[in-house]
MDAnalysis code that builds the backbone (N, CA, C; Angstrom):
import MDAnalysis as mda
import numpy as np

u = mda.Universe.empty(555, n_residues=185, atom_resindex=np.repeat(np.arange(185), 3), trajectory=True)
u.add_TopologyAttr("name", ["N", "CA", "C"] * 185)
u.add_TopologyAttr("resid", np.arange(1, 186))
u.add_TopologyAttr("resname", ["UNK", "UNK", "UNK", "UNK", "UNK", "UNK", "UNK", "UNK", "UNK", "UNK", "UNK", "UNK", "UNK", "UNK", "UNK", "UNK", "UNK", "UNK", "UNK", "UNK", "UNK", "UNK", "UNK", "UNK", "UNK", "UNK", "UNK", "UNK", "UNK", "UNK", "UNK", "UNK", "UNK", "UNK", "UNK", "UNK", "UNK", "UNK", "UNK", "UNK", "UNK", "UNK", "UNK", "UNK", "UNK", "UNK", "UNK", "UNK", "UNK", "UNK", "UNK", "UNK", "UNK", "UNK", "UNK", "UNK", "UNK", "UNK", "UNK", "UNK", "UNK", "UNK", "UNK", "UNK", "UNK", "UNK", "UNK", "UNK", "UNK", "UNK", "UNK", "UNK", "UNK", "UNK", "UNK", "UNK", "UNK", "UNK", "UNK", "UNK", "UNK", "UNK", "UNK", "UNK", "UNK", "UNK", "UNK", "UNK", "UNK", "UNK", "UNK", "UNK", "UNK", "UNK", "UNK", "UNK", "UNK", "UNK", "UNK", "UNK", "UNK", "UNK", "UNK", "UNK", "UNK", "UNK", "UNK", "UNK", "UNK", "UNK", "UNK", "UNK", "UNK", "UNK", "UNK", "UNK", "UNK", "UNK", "UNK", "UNK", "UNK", "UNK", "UNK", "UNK", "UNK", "UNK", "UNK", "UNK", "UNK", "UNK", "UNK", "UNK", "UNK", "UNK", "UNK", "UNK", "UNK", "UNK", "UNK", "UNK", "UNK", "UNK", "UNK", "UNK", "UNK", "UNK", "UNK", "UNK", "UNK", "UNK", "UNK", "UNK", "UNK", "UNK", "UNK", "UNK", "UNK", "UNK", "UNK", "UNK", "UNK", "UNK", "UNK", "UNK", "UNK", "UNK", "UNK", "UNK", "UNK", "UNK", "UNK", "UNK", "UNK", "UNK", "UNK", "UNK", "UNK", "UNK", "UNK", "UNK", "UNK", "UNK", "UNK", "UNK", "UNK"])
u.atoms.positions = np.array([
    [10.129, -39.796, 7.742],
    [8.786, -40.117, 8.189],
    [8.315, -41.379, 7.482],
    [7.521, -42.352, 8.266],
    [7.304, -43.434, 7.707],
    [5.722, -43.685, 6.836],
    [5.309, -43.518, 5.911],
    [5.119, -43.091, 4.652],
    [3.959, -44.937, 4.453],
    [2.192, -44.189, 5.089],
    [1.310, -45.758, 4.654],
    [-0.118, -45.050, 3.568],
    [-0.336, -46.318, 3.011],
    [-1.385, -45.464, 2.187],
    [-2.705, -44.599, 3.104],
    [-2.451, -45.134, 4.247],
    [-3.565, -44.439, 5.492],
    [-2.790, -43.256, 5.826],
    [-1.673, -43.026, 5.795],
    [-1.123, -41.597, 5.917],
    [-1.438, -40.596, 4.705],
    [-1.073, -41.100, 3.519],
    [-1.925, -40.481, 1.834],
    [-3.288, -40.085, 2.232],
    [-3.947, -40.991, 2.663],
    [-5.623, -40.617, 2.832],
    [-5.561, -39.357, 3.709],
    [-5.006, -39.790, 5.050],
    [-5.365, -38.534, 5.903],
    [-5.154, -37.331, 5.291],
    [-4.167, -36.876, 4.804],
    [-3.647, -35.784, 4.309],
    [-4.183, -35.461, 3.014],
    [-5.135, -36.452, 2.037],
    [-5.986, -36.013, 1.022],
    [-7.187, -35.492, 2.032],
    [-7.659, -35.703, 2.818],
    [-8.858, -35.617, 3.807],
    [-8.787, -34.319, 4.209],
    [-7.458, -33.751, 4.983],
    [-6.838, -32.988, 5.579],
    [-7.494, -31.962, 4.294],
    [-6.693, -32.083, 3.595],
    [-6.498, -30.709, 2.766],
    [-8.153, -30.370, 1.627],
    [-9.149, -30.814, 2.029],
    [-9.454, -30.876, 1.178],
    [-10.354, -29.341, 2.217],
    [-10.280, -28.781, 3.002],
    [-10.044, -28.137, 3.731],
    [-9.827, -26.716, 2.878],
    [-11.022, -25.349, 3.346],
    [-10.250, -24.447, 2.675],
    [-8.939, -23.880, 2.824],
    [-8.597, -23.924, 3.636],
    [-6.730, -23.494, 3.658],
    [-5.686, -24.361, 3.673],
    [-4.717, -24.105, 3.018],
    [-3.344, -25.024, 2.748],
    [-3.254, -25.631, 4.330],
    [-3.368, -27.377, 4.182],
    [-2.803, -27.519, 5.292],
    [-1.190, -28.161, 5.502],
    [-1.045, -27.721, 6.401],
    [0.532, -28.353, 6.432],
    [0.840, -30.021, 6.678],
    [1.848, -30.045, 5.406],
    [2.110, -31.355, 5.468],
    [2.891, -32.119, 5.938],
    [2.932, -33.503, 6.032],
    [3.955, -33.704, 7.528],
    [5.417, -33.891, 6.574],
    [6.469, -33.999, 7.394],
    [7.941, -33.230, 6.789],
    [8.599, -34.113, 5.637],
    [8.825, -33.259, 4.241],
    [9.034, -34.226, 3.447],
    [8.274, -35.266, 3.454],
    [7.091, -34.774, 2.681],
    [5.895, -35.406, 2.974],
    [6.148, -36.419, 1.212],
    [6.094, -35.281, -0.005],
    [6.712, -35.931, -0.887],
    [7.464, -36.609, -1.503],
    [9.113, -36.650, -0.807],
    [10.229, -37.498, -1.217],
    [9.564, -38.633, -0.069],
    [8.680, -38.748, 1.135],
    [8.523, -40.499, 1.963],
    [7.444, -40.932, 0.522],
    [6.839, -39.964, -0.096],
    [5.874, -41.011, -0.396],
    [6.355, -41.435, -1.888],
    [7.381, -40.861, -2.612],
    [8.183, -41.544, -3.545],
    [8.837, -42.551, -3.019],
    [9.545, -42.768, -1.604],
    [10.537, -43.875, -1.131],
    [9.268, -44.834, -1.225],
    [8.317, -44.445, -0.118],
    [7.242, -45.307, -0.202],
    [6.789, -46.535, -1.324],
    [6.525, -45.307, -2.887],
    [6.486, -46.174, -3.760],
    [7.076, -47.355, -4.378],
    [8.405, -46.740, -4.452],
    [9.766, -47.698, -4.739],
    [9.363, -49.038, -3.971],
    [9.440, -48.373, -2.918],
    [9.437, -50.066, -1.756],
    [8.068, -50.955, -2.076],
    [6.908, -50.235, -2.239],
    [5.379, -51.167, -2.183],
    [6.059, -51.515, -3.650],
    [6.769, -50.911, -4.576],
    [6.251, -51.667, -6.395],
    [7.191, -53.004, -6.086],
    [8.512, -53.018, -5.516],
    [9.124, -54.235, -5.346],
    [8.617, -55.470, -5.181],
    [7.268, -55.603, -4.251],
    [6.481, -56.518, -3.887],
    [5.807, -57.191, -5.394],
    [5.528, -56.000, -5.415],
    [4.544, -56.631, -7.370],
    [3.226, -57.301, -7.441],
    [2.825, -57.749, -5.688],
    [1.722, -58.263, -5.965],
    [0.209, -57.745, -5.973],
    [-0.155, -58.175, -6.296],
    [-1.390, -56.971, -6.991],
    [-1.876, -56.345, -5.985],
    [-2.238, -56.503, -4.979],
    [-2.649, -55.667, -3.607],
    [-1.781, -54.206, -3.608],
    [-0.444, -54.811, -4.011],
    [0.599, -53.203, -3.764],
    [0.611, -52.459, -4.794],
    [0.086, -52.937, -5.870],
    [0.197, -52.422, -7.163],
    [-1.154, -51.616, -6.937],
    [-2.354, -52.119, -6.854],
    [-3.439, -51.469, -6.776],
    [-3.129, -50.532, -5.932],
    [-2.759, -50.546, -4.230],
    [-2.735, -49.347, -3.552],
    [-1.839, -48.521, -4.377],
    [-0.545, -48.816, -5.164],
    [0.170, -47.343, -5.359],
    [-0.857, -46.855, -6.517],
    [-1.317, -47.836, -7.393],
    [-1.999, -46.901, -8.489],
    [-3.243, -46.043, -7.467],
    [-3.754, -46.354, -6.515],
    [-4.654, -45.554, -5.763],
    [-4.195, -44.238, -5.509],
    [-2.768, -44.475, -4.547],
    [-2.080, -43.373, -4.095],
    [-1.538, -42.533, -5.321],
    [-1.354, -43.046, -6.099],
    [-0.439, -41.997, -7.284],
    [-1.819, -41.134, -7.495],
    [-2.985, -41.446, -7.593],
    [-4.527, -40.619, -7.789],
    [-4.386, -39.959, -6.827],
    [-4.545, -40.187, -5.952],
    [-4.805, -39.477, -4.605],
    [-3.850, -38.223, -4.675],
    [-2.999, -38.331, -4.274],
    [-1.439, -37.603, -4.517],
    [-1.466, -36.662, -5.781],
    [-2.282, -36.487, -6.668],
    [-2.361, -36.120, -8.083],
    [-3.781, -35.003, -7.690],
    [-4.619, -35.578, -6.721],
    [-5.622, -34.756, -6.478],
    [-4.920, -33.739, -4.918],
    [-4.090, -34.207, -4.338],
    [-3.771, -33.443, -3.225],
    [-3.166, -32.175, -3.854],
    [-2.051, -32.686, -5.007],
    [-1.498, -31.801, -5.586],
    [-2.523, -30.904, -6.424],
    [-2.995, -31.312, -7.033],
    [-4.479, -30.159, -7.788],
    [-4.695, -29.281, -6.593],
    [-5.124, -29.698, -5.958],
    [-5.924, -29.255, -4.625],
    [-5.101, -28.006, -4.141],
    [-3.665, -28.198, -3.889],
    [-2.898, -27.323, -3.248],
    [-2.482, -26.044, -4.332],
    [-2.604, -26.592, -5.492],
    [-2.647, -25.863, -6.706],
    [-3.495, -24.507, -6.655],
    [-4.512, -25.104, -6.698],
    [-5.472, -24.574, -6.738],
    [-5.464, -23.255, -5.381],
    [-5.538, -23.831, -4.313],
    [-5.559, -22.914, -2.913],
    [-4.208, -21.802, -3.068],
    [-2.756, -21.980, -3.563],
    [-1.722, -21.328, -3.882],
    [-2.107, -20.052, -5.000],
    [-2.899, -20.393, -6.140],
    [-3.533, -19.331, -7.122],
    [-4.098, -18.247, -6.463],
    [-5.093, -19.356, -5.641],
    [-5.997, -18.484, -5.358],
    [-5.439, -16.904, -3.569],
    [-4.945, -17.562, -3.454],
    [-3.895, -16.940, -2.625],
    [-2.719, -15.955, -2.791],
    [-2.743, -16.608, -3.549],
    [-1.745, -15.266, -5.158],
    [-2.279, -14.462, -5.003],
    [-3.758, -14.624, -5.569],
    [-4.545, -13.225, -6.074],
    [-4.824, -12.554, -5.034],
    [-5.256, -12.638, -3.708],
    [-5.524, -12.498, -2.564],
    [-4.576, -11.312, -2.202],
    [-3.541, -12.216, -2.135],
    [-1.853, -11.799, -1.271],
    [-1.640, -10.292, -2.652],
    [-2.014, -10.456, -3.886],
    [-2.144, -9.018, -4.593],
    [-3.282, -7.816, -4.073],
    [-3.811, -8.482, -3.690],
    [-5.287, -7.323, -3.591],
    [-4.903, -6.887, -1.835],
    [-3.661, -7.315, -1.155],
    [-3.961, -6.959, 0.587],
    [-3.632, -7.398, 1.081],
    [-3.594, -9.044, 1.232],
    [-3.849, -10.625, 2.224],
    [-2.422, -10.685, 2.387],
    [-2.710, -11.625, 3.391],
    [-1.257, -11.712, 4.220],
    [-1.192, -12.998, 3.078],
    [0.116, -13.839, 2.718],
    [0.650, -14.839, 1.912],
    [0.198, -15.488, 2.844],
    [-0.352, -17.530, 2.175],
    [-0.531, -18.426, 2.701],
    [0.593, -19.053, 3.752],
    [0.269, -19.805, 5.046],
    [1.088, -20.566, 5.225],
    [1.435, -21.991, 4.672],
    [1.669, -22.531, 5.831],
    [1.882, -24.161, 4.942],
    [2.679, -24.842, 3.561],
    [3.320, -23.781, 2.626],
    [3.688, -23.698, 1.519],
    [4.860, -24.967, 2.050],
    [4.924, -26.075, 0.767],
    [6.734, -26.426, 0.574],
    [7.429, -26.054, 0.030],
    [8.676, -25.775, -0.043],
    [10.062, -25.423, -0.745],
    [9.641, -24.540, -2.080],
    [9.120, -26.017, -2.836],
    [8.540, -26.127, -4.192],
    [7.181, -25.079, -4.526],
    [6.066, -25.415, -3.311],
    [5.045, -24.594, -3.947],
    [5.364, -23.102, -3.339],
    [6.408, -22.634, -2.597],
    [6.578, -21.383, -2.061],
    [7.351, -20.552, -3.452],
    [8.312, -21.219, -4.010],
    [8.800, -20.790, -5.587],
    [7.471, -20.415, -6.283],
    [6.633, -21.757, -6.629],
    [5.491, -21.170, -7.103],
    [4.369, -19.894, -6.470],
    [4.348, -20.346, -6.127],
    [3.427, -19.129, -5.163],
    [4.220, -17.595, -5.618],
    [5.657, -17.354, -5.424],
    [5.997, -16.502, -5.912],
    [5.886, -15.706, -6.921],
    [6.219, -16.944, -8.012],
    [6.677, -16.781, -9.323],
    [4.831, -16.175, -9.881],
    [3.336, -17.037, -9.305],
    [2.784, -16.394, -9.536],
    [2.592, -14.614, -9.388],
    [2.806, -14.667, -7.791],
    [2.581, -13.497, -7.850],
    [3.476, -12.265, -8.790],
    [4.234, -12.810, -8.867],
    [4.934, -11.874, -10.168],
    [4.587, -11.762, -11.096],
    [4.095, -12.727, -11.514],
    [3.138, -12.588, -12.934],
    [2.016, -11.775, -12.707],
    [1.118, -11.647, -11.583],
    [-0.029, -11.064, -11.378],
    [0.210, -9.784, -11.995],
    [1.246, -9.212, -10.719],
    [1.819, -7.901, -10.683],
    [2.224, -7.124, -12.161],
    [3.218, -8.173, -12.771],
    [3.782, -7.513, -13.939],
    [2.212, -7.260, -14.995],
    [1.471, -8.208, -14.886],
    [0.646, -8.344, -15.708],
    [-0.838, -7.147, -15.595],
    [-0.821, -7.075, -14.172],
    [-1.434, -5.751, -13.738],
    [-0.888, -4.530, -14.224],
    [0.453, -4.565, -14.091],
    [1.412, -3.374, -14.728],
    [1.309, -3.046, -15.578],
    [1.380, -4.215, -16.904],
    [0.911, -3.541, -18.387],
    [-0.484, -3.512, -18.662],
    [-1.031, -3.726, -18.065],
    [-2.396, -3.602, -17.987],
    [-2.825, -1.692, -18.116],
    [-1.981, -1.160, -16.823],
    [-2.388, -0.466, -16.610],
    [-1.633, 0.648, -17.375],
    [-0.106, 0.874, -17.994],
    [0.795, 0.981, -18.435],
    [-0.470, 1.064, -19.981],
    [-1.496, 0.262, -20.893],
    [-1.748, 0.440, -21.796],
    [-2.531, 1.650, -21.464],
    [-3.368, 0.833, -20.391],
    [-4.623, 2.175, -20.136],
    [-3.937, 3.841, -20.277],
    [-3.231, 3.771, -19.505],
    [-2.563, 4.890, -18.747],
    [-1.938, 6.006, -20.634],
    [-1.743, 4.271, -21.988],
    [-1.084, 5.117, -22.717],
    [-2.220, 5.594, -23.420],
    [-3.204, 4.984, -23.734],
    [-4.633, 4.842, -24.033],
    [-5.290, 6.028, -23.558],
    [-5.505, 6.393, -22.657],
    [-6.133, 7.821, -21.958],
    [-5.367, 8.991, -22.617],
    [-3.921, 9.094, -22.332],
    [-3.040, 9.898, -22.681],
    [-3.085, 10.010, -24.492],
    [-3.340, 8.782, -25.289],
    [-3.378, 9.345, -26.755],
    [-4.846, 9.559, -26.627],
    [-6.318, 9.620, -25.810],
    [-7.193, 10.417, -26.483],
    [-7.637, 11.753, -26.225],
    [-6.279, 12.247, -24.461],
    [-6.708, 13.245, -24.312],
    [-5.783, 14.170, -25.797],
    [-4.545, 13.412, -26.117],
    [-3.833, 14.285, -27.218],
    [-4.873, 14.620, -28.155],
    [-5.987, 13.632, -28.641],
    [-6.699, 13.910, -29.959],
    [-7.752, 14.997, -29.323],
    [-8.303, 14.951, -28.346],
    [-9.292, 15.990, -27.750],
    [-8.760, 17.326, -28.109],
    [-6.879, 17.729, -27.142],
    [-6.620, 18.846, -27.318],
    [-6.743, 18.844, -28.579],
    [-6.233, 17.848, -29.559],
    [-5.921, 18.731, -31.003],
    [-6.993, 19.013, -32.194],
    [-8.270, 18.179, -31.470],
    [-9.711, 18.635, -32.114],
    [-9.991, 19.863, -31.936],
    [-9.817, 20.306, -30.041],
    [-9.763, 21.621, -29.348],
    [-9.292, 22.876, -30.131],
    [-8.259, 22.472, -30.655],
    [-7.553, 23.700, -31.402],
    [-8.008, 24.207, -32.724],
    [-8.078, 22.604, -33.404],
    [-8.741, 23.025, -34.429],
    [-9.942, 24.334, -34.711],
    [-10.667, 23.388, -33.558],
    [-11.787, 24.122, -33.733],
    [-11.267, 25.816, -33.275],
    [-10.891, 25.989, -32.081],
    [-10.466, 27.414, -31.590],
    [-10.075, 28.459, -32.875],
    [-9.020, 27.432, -33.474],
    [-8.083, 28.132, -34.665],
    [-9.112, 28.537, -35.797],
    [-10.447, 27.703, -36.059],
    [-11.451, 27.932, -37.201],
    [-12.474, 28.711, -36.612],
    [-12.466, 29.114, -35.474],
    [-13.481, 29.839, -34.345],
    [-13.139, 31.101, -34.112],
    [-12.487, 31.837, -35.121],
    [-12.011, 33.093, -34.427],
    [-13.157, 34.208, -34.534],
    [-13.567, 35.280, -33.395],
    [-14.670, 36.063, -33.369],
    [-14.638, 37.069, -34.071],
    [-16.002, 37.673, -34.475],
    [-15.894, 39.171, -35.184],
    [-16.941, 39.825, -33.903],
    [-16.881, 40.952, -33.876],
    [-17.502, 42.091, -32.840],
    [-18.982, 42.880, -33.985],
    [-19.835, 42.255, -33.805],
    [-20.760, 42.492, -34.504],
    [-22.000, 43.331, -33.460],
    [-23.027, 44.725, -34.353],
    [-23.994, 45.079, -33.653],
    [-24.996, 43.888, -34.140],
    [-26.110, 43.803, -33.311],
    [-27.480, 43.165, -33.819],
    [-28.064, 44.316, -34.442],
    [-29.026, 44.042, -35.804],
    [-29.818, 44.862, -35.868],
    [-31.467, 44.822, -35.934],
    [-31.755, 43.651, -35.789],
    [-32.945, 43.412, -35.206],
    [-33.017, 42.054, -34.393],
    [-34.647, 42.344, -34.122],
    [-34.153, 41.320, -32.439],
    [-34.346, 39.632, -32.958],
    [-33.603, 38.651, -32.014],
    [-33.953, 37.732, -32.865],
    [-33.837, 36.099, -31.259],
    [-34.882, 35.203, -31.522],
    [-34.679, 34.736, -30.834],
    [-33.346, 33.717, -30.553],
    [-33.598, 33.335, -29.252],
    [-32.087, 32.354, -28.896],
    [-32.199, 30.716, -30.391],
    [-30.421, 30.908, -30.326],
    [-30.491, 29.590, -31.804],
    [-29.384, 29.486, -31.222],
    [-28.923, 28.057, -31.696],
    [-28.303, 26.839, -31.988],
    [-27.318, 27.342, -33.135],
    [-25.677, 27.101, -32.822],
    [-24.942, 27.259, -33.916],
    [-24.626, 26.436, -34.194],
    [-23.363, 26.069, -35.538],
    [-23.259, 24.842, -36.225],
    [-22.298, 23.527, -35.107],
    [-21.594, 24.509, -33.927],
    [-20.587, 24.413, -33.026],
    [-21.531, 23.657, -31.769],
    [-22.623, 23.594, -32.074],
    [-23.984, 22.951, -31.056],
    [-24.023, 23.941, -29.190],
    [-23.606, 25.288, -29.821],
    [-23.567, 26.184, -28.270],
    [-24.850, 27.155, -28.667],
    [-25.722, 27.405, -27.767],
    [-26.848, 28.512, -28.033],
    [-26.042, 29.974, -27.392],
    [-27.102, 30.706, -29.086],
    [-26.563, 31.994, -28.631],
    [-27.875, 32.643, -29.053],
    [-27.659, 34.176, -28.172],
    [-28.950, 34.852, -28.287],
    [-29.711, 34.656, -27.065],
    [-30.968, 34.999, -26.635],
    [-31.439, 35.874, -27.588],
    [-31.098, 37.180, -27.908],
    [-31.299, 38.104, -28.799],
    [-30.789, 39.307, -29.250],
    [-31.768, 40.286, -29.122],
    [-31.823, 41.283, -28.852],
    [-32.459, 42.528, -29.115],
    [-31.622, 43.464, -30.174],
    [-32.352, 44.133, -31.293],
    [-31.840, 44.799, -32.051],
    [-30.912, 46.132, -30.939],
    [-29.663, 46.199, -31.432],
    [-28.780, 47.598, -30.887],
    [-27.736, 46.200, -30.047],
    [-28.424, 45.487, -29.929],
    [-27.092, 44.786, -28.917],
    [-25.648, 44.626, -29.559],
    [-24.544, 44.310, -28.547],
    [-23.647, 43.971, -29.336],
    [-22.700, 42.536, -28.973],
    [-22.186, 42.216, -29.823],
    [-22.270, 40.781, -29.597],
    [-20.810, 40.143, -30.221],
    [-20.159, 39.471, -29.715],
    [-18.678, 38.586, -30.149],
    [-18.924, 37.230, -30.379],
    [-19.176, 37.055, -31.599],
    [-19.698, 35.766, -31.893],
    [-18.784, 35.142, -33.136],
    [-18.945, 33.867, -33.223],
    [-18.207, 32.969, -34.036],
    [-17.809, 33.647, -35.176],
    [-16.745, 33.872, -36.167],
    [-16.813, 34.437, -37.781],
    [-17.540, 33.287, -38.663],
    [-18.261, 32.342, -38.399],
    [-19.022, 32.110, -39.256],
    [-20.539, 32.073, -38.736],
    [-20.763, 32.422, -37.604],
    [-22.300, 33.047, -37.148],
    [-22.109, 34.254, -37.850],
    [-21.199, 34.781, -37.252],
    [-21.089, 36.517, -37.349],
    [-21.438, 36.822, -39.026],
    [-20.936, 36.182, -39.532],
    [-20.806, 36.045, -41.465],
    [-22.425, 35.735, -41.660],
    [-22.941, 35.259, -41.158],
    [-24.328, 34.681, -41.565],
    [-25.453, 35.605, -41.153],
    [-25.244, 36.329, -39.995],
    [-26.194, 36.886, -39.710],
    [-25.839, 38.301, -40.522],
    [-24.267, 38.652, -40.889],
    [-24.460, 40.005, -41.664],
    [-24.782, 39.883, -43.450],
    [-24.729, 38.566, -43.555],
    [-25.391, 38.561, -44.738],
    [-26.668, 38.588, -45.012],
    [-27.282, 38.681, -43.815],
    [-29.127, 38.310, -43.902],
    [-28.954, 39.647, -43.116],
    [-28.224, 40.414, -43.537],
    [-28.633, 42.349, -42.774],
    [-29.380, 42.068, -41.533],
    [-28.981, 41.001, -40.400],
    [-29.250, 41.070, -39.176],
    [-28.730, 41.583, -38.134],
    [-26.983, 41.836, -38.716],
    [-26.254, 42.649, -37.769],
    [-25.139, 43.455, -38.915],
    [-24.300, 44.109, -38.199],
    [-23.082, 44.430, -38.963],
    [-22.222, 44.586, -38.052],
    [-20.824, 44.280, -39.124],
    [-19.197, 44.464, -38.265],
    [-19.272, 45.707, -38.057],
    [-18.832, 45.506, -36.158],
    [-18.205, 46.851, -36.127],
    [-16.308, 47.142, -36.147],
    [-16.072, 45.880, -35.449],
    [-13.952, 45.844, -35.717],
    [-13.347, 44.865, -36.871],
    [-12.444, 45.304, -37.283],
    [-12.099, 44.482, -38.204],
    [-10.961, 43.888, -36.972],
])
């Protein structure tokens, strides 16, 4: 393809466009031949346009950069993959999305270990407590209103004669204040 700085423009113009647009074939190796041939000249007219075009070309490439990322992320969450890709940015485009993925993976891979070590500490608070919670079978012997144990669960209220399976260290407290007594060992 024959490769003018008015062809560079269009295709900076083109793309500036929200979706990748497609570029015309071997769009990059005409506009390297391109260069070669305008720097031979040397005279400042050709020199200025390539230093133009090498900008231009530097922002097309940002540009397509940019739309390929963002398409990545897309093409992770659902989206069909961009068209228009070359050779080059279709590798990339890939290689992102692999990174997304893997990176989502351990992401979730911590969480996943993260949940799992605090349900371990829950059960093994759980037990604790169960294992220091064991009940005694106590009568009430007078009546007493509903309370708050050290375990933050309400118990009660009581009427004297009731009978009651409560914590061994409620149970311990209230038969030391002759409020109830053991009846099972």
């Amino acid at each position: 393809m024959l490769i003018t700085y008015e062809t560079i423009s269009n295709v900076y113009r083109s793309e500036k466009q929200e979706q990748l647009q497609e570029l015309p074939e071997n769009f990059f190796e005409s506009v390297k031949e391109w260069i070669v041939k305008k720097s031979i000249n040397k005279d400042t007219n050709s020199l200025i346009e390539i230093q133009n075009a090498k900008k231009i070309i530097d922002e097309i490439i940002n540009m397509r950069q940019k739309k390929i990322v963002l398409a990545a992320l897309r093409t992770i969450r659902g989206n069909l993959p961009p068209k228009n890709l070359t050779e080059n940015e279709q590798i990339l485009f890939d290689k992102i999305v692999d990174l997304l993925k893997k990176n989502k993976q351990e992401i979730k891979e911590k969480i996943e270990t993260y949940d799992e070590f605090i349900e371990q500490k829950i059960n093994e608070v759980k037990n604790v407590i169960n294992e220091s919670n064991t009940k005694i079978m106590i009568k009430i012997l007078t009546d007493m209103p509903e309370f708050v144990g050290p375990d933050m669960n309400k118990y009660g209220p009581f009427n004297a004669g009731d009978v009651a399976h409560l914590p061994d260290e409620i149970a311990n407290v209230l038969i030391s204040r002759n409020a109830a007594e053991k009846l099972l060992d």
